[in-house]
C-alpha positions in Angstrom: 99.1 115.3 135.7 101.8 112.7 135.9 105.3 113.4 134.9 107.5 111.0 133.2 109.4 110.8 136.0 106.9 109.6 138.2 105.7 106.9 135.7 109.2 105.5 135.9 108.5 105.1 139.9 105.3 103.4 139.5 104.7 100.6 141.6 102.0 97.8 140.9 100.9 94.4 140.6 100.3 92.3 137.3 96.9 91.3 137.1 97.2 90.3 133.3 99.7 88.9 131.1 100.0 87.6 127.4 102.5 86.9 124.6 101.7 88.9 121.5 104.1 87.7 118.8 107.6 88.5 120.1 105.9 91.3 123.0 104.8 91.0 126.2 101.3 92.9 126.9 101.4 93.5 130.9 98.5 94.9 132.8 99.2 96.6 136.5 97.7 98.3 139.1 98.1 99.7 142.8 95.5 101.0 144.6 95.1 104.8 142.5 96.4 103.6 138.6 95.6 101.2 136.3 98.6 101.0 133.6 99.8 98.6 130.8 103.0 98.3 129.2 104.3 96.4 125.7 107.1 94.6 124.9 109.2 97.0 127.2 108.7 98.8 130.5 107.7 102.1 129.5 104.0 102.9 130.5 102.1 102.9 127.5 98.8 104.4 129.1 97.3 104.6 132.6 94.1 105.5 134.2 93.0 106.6 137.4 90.7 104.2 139.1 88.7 106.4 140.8 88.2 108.9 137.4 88.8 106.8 134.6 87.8 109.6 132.5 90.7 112.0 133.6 93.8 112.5 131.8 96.6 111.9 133.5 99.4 112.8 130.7 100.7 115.3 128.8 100.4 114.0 125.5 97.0 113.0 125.7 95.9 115.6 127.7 97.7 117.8 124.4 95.9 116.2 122.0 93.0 117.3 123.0 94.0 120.5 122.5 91.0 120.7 119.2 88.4 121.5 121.7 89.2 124.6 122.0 88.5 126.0 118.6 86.5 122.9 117.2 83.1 123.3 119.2 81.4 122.0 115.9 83.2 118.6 115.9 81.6 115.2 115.0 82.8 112.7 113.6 86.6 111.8 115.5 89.4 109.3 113.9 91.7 107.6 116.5 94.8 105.7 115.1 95.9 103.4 118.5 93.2 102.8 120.6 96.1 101.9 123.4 94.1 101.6 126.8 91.1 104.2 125.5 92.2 107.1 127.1 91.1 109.6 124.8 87.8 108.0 124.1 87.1 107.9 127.7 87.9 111.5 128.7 86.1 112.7 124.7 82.9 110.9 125.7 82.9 112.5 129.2 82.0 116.0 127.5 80.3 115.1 124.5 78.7 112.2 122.9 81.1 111.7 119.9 80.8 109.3 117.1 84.7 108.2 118.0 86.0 105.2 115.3 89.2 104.1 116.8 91.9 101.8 114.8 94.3 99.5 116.5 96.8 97.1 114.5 96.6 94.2 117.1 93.1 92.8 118.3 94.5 91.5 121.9 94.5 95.3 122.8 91.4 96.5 121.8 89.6 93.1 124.5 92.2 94.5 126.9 90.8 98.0 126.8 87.4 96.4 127.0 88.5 94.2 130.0 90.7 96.6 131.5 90.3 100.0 131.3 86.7 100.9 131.0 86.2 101.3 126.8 83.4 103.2 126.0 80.9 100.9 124.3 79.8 103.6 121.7 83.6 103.6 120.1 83.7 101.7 117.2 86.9 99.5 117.8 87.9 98.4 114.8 91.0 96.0 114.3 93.4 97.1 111.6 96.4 99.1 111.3 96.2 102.9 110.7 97.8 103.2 106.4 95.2 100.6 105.5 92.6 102.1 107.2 93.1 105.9 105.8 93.9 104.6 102.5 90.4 102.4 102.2 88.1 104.4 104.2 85.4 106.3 102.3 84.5 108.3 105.2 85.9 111.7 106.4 86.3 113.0 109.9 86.5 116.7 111.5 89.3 115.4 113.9 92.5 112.5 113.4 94.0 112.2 116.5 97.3 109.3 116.1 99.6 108.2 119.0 100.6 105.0 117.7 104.2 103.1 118.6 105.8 99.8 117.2 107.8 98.8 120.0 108.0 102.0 121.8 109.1 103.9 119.1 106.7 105.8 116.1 106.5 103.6 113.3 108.1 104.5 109.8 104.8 105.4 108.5 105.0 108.6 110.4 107.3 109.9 108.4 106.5 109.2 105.0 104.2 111.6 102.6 101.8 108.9 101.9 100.2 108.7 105.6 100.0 113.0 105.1 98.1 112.7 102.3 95.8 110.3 103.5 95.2 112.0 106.4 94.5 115.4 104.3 92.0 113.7 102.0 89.9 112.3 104.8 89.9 115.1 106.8 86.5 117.4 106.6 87.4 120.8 105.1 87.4 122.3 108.5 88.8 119.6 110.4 92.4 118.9 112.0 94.7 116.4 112.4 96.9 115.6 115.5 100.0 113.5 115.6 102.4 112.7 118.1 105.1 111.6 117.3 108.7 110.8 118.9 111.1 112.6 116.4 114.7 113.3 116.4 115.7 116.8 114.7 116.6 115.0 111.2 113.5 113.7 111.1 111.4 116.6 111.8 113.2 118.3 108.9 112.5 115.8 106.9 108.7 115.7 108.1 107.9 119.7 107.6 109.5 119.3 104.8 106.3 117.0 103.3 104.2 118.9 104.9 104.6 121.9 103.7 104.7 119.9 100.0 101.0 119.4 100.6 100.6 122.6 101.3 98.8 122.2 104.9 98.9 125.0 107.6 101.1 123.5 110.4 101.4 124.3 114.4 104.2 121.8 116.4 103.7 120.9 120.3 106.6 120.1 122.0 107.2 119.1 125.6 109.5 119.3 128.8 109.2 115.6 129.8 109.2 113.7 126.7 110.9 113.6 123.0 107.5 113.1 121.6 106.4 116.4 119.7 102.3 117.1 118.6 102.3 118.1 115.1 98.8 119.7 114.7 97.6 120.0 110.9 94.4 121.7 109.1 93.9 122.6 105.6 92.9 125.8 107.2 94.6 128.1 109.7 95.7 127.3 113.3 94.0 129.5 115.8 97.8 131.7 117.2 98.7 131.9 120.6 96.2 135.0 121.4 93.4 132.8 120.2 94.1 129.8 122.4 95.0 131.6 125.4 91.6 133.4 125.0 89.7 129.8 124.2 91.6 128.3 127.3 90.0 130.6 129.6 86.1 130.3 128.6 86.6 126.8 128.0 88.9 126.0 131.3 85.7 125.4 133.5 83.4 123.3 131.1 86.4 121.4 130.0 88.2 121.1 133.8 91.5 120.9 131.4 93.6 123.5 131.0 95.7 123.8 127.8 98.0 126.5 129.2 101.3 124.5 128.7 100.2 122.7 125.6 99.4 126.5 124.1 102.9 127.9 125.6 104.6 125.0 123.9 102.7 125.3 120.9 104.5 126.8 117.6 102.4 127.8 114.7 104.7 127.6 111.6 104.3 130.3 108.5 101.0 130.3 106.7 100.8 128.0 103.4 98.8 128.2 100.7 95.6 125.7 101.1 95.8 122.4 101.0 95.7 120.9 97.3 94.1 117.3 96.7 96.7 114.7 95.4 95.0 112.3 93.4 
């Protein structure tokens, strides 16, 4: 696992470039990572070379966190495709149907190019309210770690996203959002959630201001569960979830989730 501190010290060379709109899109490597960056210099993803299928972050690696307690899971939802990282390490363990969403098409042929996209993900080019709000299908996972200019986009904080989310969810599924959140705004955001009446669990993290709100129409596995699940599932999955689950914070249970139409 990489810390944020190392990622500042990374060291490469540019082996692609391009102007999208008023960003840059920069690829880099060195002889272990593979990393790209936009319209800034903070590392938006990396892989390693070597195992392209390994996590190398915290976030990601946390947002994973569903296959613990979701061994039934199908049909998966990603909202920022990014460099692919999640849909390379999911198809390593299982053959998911993964439909990934990503706002700007340059990024999904630099995945392709780049960083070794799995060629069963459906890559589709479109940004993540459309999407939810048009598609008629459901999924048992969402999974969203999306950024407009290295910061979460407004959309992540308004009710309408939530609800979307909710009603496309299967009634056993789970959403995951990461999100970087100041403490106004995650007052603000548990605030709608609890509105929609959906059971809630927060992720928070040493190294970064992001946070992983987890949300099911059900309830959350506790702290007993997953440390349980992380053991049985530690080998199989060569992950463990031990800091994810001790950072993990299930709030009060709600009633179930009520359609908004």
């Amino acid at each position: 696992m990489l810390s944020a501190t190392q990622l500042l010290h990374l060291e490469g060379e540019s082996i692609f470039q391009q102007t999208l709109d008023t960003q840059v899109l920069r690829v880099f490597e060195n002889a272990q990572y593979r990393w790209f960056t936009l319209g800034g210099n903070a590392v938006q993803a990396i892989m390693a070379k070597a195992q392209p299928q390994t996590t190398l972050l915290a976030i990601p690696q946390a947002l994973m966190i569903f296959l613990l307690w979701q061994p039934k899971t199908s049909r998966i939802l990603n909202l920022g495709l990014g460099a692919g990282g999640l849909e390379r390490a999911l198809h390593h363990y299982h053959t998911f149907d993964i439909t990934a969403i990503e706002q700007q098409a340059e990024i999904i042929t630099m995945a392709k190019n780049y960083f070794n996209l799995p060629a069963r993900v459906a890559a589709i080019n479109d940004n993540a309210e459309s999407f939810l709000a048009h598609t008629k299908n459901t999924f048992d996972i969402i999974l969203s770690d999306i950024y407009q200019q290295e910061q979460s986009p407004s959309t992540l904080f308004e009710q309408a996203f939530y609800v979307n989310i909710a009603k496309k969810l299967t009634p056993t599924g789970c959403a995951l959002v990461s999100i970087n959140i100041n403490d106004q705004q995650l007052t603000s955001l548990l605030t709608i959630l609890r509105s929609l009446h959906l059971h809630v669990s927060l992720i928070d993290f040493n190294d970064y201001k992001n946070i992983i709100v987890v949300i099911s129409k059900l309830p959350l596995p506790d702290k007993i569960q997953l440390i349980r699940l992380n053991q049985q599932h530690i080998k199989s999955l060569n992950i463990d979830f031990s800091s994810a689950i001790e950072h993990m914070h299930t709030l009060p249970e709600v009633k179930p989730f009520i359609d908004q139409q």
